[in-house]
C-alpha positions as a Markdown table, in Angstrom:
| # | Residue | x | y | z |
|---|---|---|---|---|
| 1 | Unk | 71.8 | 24.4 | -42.3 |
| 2 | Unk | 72.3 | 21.0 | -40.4 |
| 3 | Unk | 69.4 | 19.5 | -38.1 |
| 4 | Unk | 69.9 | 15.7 | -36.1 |
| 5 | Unk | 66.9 | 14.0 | -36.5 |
| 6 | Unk | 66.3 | 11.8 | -33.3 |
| 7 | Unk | 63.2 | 10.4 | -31.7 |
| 8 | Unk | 62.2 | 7.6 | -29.5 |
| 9 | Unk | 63.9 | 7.9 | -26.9 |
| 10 | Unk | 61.6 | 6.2 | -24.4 |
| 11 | Unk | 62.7 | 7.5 | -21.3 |
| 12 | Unk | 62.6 | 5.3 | -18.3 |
| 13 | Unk | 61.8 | 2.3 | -20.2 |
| 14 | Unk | 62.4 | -0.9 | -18.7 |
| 15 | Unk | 63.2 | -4.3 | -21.2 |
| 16 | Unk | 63.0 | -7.8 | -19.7 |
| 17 | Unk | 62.3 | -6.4 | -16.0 |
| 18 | Unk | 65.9 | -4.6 | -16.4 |
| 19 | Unk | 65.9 | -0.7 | -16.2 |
| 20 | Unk | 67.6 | 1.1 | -19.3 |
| 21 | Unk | 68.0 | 4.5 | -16.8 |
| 22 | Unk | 72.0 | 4.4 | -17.2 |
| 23 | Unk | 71.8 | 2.8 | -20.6 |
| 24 | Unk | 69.7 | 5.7 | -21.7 |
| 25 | Unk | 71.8 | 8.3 | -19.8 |
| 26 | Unk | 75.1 | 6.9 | -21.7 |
| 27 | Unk | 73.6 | 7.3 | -24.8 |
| 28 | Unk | 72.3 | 11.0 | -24.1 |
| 29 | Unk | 75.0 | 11.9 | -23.1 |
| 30 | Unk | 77.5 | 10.3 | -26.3 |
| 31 | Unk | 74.6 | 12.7 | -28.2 |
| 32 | Unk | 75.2 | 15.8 | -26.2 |
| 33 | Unk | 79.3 | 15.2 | -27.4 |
| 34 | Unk | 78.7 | 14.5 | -30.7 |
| 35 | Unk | 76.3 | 17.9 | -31.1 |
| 36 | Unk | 79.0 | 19.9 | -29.3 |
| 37 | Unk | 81.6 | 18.7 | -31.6 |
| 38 | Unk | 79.3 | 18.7 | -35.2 |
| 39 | Unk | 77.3 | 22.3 | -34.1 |
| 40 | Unk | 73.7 | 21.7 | -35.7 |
| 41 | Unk | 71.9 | 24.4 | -36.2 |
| 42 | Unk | 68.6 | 22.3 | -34.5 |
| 43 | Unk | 67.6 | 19.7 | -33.3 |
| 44 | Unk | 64.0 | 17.4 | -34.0 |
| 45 | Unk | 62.5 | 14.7 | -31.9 |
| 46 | Unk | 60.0 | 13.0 | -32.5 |
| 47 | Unk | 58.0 | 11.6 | -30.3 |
| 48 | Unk | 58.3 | 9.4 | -27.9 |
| 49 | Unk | 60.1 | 10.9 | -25.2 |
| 50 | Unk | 58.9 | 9.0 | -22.5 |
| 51 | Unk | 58.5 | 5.2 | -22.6 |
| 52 | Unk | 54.8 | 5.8 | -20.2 |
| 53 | Unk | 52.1 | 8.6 | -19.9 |
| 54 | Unk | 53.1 | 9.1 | -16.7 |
| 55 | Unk | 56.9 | 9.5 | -16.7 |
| 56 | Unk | 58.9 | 8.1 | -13.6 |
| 57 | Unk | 61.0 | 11.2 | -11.9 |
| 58 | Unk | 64.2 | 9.6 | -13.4 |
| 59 | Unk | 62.7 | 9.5 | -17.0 |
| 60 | Unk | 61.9 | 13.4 | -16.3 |
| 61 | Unk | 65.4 | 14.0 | -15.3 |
| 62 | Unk | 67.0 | 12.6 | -18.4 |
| 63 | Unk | 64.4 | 14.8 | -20.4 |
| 64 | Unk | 65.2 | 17.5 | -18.1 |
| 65 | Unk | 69.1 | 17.7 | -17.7 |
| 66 | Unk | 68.7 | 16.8 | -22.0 |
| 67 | Unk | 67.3 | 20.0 | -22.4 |
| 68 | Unk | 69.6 | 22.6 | -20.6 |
| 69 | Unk | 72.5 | 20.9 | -21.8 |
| 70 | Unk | 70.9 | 21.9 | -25.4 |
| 71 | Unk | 69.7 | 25.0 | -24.3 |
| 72 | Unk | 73.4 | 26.2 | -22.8 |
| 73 | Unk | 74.6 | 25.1 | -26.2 |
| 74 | Unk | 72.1 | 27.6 | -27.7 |
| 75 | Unk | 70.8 | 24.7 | -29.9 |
| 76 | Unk | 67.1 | 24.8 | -30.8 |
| 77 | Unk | 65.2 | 21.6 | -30.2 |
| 78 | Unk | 61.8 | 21.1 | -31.4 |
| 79 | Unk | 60.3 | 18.0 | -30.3 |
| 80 | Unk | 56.8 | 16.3 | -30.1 |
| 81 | Unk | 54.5 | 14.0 | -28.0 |
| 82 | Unk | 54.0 | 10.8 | -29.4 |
| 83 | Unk | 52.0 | 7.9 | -28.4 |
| 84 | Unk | 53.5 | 6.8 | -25.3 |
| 85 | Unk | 53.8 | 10.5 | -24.1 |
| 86 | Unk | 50.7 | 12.0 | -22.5 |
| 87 | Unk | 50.3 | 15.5 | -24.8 |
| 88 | Unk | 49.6 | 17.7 | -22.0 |
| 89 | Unk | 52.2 | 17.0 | -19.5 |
| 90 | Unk | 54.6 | 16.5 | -22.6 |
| 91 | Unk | 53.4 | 20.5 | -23.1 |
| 92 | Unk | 53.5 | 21.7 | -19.4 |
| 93 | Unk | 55.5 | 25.0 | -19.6 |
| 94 | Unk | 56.5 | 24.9 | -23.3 |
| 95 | Unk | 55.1 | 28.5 | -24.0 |
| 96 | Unk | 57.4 | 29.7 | -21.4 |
| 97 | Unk | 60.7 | 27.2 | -22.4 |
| 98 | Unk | 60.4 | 28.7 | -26.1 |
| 99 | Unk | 62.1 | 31.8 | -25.4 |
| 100 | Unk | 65.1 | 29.3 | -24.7 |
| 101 | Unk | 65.0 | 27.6 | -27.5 |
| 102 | Unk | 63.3 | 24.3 | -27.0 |
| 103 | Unk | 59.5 | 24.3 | -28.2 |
| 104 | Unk | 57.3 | 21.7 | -27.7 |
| 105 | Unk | 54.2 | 20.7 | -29.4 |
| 106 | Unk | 51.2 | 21.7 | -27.7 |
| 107 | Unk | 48.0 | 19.7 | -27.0 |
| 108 | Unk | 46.3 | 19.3 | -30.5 |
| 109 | Unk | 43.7 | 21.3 | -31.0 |
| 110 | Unk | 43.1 | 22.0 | -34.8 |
| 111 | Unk | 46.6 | 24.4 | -35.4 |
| 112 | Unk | 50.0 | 22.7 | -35.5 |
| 113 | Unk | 52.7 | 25.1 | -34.3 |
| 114 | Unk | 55.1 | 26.5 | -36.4 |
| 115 | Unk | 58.5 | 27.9 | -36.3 |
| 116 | Unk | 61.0 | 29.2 | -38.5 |
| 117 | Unk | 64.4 | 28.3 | -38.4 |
| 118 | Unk | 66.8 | 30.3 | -39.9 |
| 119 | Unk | 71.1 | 29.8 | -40.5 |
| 120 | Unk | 73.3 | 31.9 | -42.6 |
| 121 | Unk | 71.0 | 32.1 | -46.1 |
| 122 | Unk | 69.1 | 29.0 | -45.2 |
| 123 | Unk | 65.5 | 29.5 | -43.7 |
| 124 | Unk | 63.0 | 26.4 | -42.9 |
| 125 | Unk | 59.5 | 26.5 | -41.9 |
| 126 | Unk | 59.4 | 23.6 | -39.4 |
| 127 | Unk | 55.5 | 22.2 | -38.4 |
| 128 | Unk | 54.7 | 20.1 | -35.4 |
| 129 | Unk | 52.4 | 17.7 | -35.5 |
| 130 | Unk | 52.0 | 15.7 | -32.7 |
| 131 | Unk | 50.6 | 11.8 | -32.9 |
| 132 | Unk | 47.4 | 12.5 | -33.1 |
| 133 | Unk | 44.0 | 9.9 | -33.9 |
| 134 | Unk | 41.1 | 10.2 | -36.2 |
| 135 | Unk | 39.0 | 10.7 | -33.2 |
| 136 | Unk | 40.4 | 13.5 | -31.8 |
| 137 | Unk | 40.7 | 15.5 | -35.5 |
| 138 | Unk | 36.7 | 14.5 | -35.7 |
| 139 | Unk | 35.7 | 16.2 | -32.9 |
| 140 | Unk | 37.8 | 19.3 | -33.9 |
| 141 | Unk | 37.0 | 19.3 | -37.3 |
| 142 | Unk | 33.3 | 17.7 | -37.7 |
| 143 | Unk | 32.6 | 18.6 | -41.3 |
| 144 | Unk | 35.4 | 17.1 | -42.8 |
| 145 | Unk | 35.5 | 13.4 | -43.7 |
| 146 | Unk | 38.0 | 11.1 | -41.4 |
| 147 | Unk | 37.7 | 7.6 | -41.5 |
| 148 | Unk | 41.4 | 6.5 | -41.1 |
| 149 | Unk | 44.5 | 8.2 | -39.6 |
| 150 | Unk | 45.5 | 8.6 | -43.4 |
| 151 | Unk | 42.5 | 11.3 | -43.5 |
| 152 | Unk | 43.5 | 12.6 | -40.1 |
| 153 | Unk | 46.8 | 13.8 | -41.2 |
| 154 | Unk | 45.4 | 14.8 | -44.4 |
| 155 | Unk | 42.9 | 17.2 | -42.5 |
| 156 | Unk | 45.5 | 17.9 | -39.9 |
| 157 | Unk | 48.0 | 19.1 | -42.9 |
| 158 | Unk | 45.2 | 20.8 | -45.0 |
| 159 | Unk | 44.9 | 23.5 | -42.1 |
| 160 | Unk | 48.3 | 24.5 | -42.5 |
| 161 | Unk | 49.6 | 27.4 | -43.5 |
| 162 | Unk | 52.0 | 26.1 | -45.6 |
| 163 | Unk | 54.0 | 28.3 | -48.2 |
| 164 | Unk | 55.2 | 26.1 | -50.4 |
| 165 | Unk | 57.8 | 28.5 | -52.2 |
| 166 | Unk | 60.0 | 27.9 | -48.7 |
| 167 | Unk | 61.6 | 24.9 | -47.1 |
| 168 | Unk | 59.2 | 23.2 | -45.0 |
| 169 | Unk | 59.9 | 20.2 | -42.4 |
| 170 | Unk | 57.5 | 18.3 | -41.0 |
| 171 | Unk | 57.9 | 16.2 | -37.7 |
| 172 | Unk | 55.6 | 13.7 | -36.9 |
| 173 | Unk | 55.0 | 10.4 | -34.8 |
| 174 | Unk | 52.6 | 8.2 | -37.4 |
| 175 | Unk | 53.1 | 4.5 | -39.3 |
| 176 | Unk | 53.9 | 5.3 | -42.8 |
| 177 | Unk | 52.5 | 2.5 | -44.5 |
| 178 | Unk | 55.4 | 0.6 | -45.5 |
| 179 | Unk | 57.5 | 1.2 | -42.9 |
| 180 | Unk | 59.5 | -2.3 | -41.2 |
| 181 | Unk | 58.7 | -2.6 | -37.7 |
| 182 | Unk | 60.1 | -4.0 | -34.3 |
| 183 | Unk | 58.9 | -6.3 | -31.7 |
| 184 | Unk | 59.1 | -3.0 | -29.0 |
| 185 | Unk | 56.9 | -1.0 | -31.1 |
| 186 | Unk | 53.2 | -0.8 | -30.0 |
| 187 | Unk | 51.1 | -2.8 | -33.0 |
| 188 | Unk | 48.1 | -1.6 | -34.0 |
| 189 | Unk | 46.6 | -5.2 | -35.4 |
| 190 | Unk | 45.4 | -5.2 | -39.1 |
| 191 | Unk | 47.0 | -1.6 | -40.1 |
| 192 | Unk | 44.9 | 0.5 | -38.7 |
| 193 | Unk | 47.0 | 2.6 | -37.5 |
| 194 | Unk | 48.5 | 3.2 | -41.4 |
| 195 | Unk | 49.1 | 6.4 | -43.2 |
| 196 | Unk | 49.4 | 6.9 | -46.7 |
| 197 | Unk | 53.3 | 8.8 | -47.3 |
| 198 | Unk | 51.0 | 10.8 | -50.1 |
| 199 | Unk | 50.0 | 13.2 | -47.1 |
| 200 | Unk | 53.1 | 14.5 | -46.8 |
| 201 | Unk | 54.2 | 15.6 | -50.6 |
| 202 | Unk | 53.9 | 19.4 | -49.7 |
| 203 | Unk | 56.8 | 18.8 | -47.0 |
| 204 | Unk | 60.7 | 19.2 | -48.3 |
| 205 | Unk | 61.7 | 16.5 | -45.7 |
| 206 | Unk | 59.6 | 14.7 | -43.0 |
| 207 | Unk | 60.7 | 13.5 | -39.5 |
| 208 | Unk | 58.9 | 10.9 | -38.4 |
| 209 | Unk | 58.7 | 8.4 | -35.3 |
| 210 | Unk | 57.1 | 6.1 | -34.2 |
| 211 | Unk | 59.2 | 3.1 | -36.3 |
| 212 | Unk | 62.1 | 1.9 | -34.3 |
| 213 | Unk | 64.6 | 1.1 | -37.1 |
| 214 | Unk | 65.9 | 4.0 | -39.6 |
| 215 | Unk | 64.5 | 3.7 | -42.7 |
| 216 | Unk | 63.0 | 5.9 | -46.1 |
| 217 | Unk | 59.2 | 5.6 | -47.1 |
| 218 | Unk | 59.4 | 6.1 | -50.8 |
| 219 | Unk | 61.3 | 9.1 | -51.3 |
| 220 | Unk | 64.8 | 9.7 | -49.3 |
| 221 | Unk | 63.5 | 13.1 | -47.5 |
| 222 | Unk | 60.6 | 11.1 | -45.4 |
| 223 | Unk | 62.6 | 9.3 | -43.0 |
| 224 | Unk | 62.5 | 7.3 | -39.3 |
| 225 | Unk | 65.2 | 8.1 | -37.5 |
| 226 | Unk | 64.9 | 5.0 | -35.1 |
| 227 | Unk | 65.7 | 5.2 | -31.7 |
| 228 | Unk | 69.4 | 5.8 | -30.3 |
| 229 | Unk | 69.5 | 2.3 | -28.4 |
| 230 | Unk | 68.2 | -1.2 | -29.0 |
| 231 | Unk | 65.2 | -1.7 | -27.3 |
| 232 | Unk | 64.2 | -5.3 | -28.2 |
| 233 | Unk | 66.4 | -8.3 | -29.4 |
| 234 | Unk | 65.0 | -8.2 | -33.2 |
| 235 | Unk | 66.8 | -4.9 | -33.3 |
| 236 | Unk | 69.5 | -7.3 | -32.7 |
| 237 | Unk | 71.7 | -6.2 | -36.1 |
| 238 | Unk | 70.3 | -2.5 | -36.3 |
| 239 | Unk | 73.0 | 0.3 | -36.4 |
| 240 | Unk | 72.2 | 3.1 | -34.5 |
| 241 | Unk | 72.5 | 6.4 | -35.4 |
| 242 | Unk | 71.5 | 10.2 | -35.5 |
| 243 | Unk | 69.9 | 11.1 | -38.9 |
| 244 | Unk | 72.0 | 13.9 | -40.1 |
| 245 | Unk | 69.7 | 16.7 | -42.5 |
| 246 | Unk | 71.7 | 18.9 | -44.6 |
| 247 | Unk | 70.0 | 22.1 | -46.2 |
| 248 | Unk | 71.7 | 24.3 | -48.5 |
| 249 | Unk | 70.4 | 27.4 | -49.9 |
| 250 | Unk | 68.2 | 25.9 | -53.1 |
| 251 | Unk | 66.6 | 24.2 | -50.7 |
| 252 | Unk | 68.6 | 21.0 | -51.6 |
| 253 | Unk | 68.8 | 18.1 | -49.0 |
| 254 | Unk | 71.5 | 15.6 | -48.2 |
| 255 | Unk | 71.0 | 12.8 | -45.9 |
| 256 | Unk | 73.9 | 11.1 | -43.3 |
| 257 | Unk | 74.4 | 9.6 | -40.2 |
| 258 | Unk | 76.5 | 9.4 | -37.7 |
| 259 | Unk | 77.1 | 6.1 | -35.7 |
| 260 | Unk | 75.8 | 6.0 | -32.1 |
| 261 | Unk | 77.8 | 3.1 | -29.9 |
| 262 | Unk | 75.7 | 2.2 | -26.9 |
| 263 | Unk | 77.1 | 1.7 | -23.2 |
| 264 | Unk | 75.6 | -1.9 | -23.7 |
| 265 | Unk | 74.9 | -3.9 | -26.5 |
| 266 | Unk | 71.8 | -6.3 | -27.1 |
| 267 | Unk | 73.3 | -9.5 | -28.4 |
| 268 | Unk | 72.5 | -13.2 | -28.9 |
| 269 | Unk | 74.7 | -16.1 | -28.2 |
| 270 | Unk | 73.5 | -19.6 | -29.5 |
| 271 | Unk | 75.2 | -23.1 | -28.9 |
| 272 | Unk | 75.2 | -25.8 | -26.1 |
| 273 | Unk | 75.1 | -24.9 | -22.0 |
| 274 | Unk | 78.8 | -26.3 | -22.3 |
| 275 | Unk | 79.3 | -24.3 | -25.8 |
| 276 | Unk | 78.4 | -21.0 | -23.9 |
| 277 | Unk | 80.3 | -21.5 | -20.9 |
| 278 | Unk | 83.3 | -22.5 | -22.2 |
| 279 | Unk | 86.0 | -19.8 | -21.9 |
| 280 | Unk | 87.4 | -20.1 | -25.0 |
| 281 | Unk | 84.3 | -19.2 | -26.3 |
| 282 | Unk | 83.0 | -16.2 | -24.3 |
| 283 | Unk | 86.8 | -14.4 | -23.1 |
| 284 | Unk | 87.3 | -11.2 | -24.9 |
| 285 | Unk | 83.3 | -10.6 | -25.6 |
| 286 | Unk | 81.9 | -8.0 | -23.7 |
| 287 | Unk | 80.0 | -10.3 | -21.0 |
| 288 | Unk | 78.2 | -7.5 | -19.7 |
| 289 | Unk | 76.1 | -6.9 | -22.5 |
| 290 | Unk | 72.7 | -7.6 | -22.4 |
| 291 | Unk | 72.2 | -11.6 | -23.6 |
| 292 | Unk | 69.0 | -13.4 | -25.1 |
| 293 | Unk | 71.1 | -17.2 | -25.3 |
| 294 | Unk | 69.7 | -19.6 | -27.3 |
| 295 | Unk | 70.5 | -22.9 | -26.1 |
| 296 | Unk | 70.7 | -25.9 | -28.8 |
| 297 | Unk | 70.5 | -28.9 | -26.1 |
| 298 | Unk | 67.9 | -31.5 | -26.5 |
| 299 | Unk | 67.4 | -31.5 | -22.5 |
| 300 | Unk | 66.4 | -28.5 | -20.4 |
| 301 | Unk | 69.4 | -27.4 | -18.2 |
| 302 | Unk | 68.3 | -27.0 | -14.6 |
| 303 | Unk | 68.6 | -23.4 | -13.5 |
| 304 | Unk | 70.0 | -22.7 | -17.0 |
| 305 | Unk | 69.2 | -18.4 | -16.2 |
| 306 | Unk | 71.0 | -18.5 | -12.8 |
| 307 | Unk | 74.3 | -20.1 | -14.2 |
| 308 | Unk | 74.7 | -18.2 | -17.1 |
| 309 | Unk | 74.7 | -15.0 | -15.2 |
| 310 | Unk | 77.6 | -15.8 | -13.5 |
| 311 | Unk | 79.1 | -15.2 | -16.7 |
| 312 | Unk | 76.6 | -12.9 | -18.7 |
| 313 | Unk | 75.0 | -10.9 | -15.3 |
| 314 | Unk | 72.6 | -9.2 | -17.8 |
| 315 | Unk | 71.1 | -12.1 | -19.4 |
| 316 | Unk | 67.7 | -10.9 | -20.7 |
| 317 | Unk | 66.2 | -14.1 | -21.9 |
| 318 | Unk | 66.5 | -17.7 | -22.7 |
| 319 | Unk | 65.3 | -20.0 | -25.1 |
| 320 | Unk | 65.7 | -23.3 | -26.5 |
| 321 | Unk | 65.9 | -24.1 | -30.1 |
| 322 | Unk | 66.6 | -28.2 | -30.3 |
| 323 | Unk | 64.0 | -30.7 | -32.7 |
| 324 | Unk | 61.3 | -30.1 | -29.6 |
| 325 | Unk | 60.9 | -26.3 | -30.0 |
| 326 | Unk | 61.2 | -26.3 | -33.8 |
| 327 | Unk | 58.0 | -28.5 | -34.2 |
| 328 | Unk | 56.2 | -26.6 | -32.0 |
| 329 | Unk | 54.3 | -23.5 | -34.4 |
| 330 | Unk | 53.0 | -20.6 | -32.4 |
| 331 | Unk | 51.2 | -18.4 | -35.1 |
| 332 | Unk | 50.5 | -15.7 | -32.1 |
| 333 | Unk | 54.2 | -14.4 | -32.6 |
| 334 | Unk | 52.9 | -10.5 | -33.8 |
| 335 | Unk | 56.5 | -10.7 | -36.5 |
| 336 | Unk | 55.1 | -13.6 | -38.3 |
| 337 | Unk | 51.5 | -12.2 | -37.7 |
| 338 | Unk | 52.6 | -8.6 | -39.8 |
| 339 | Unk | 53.9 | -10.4 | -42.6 |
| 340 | Unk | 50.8 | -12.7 | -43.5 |
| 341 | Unk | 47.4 | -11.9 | -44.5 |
| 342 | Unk | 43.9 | -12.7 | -42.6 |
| 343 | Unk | 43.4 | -15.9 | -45.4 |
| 344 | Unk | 46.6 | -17.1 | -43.9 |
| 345 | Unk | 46.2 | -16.7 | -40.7 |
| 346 | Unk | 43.0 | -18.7 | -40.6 |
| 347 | Unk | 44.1 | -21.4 | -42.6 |
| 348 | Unk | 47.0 | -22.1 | -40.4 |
| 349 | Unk | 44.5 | -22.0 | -36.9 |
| 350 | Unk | 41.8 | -24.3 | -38.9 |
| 351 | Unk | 45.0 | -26.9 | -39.7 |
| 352 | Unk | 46.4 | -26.7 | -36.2 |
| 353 | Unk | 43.0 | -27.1 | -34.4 |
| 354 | Unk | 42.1 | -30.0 | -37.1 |
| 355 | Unk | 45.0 | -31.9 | -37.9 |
| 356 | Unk | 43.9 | -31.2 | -41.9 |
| 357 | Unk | 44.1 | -28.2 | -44.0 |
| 358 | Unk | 41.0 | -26.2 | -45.5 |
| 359 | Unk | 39.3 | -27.7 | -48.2 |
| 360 | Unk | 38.8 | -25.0 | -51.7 |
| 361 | Unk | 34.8 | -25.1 | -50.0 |
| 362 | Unk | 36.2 | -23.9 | -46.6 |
| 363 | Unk | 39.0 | -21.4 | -47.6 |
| 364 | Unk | 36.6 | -19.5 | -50.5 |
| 365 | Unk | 33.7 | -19.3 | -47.7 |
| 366 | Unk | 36.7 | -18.0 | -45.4 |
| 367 | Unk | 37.4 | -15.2 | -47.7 |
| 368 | Unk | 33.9 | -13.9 | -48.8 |
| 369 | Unk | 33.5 | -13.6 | -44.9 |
| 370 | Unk | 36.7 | -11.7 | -44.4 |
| 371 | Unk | 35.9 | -9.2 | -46.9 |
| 372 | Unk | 32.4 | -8.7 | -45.5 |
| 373 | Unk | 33.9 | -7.9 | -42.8 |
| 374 | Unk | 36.6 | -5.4 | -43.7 |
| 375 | Unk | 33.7 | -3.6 | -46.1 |
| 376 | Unk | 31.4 | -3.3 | -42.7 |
């Protein structure tokens, strides 16, 4: 049995005030080809279909014409809401679509839909979860102890079905702890949002989303995907790609990927305003790309943005990286803010509003607080 594993697609998303409609149409439709040449016997998003609650009608359209494409190809798709899709309009109808092959993942209410795939000798159990919050597994299951979204998915999974002799797949739209993230991701701040992989041992391979660039959590069979275009400039050097899931008849699984090549790539170009706009320099690239140029003068270039789109017409952003920038620190960046912890984080704020780091007195009262507070 072969499955694509695909999620985030964020329909109708918009980056840098530019529209990604006929980016996002290109890349569907490069998809479509490749599943009409490979023949998978299913297909998994998850989550993240839309880049808003409340979809705009070309977002729905892309979904829409996505789907009976699939569905003439008698491929079945099972997909899920995630956090940027609203659950019930993600849902609208699926009872009635599944007799064609694409099922959706209802509303959560306390039972995660199944469905049971089956090709030549191979048959998966494959369970639905969409994202779902601590809160909302509370209220449906009140006796059982939730404090994180770690023990939200454990509840969620513990009223399963599961029959562990078979293949089971799980697709679901959570941060694995561990997991790299993006700049276009929405950050939960302190890891909140974090659940333990542990959750998901009963499951022979996991589908997430959520996480914007393809990656394993601990084990190769619990996998992001990532989405199928770049969707912020620190996804600058990703390689996109379907997330190929091979099943053979032990139940054995083999992990590839096949190359996705976008209509438009997101680059950056870095060097003087006369660097950059020298021909030698920029004939042959693909000037239509979309552009975050770093310029390296020492002077600001008046109307630097209008003049380098005659050249690059979809230059996204602009920024300066000369002796001024580089002593400026700006510890809001949320990159820089992931990577360090809360001791960190205040030291550097008490130095820059002081001119003079923490004394030992200062930084040890610092951390008794912080742990108070994380133990409240």
């Amino acid at each position: 049995m072969k499955l694509f594993h695909l999620s985030d697609l964020h329909l109708g998303k918009r980056l840098n005030e530019f529209s990604m409609t006929e980016d996002q149409n290109y890349i569907l439709k490069e998809i479509l080809t490749i599943i009409g040449r490979e023949k998978p016997d299913g297909v998994i998003v998850a989550g993240d279909i839309y880049d808003r609650s409340i979809p705009s009608e070309e977002a729905m359209k892309l979904w829409d014409g996505f789907l009976i494409s699939l569905a003439e190809k008698n491929v079945p798709v099972f997909a899920i809401s995630g956090n940027h899709d609203s659950a019930i309009r993600f849902s609208d109808h699926g009872e009635l679509i599944d007799s064609a092959g694409i099922h959706l993942s209802p509303v959560y209410d306390g039972i995660t839909k199944c469905h049971t795939l089956e090709a030549g000798d191979v048959s998966v159990n494959i369970y639905m979860l969409p994202f779902i919050r601590p809160a909302v597994v509370r209220s449906i299951f009140p006796d059982e102890e939730i404090a994180d979204h770690t023990d939200a998915c454990r509840v969620a999974i513990s009223h399963m079905d599961i029959d562990r002799n078979k293949t089971n797949i799980l697709i679901a739209h959570q941060f694995v702890t561990g997991a790299v993230r993006c700049e276009s991701e929405e950050v939960t701040v302190g890891g909140l949002d974090n659940v333990d992989a542990s959750v998901f041992d009963d499951f022979d391979y996991v589908a997430l989303g959520h996480i914007h660039g393809k990656q394993k959590i601990g084990r190769e069979t619990v996998r992001y995907c990532g989405t199928p275009l770049k969707y912020s400039f620190s996804e600058k050097d990703h390689h996109k790609s379907i997330t190929v899931v091979d099943i053979d008849s032990a139940g054995e699984i083999k992990i590839s990927e096949i190359g996705l090549t976008p209509m438009r790539d997101l680059r950056e170009i870095k060097g003087t305003y006369d660097e950059l706009t020298a021909k030698k320099n920029y004939e042959g690239t693909k000037t239509d790309d979309y552009i975050h140029a770093i310029l390296t003068d020492e002077n600001d270039v008046v109307d630097a943005v209008g003049k380098l789109r005659v050249i690059y017409p979809n230059l996204m952003k602009l920024s300066y990286d000369n002796k001024r920038t580089r002593e400026q620190r700006d510890i809001s960046d949320v990159e820089n803010i992931e990577k360090k912890s809360p001791i960190e984080l205040v030291e550097e704020f008490y130095e820059k509003q002081n001119n003079t780091p923490m004394c030992k007195e200062q930084r040890d009262f610092a951390v008794e607080r912080i742990k108070s507070i994380w133990e409240v």
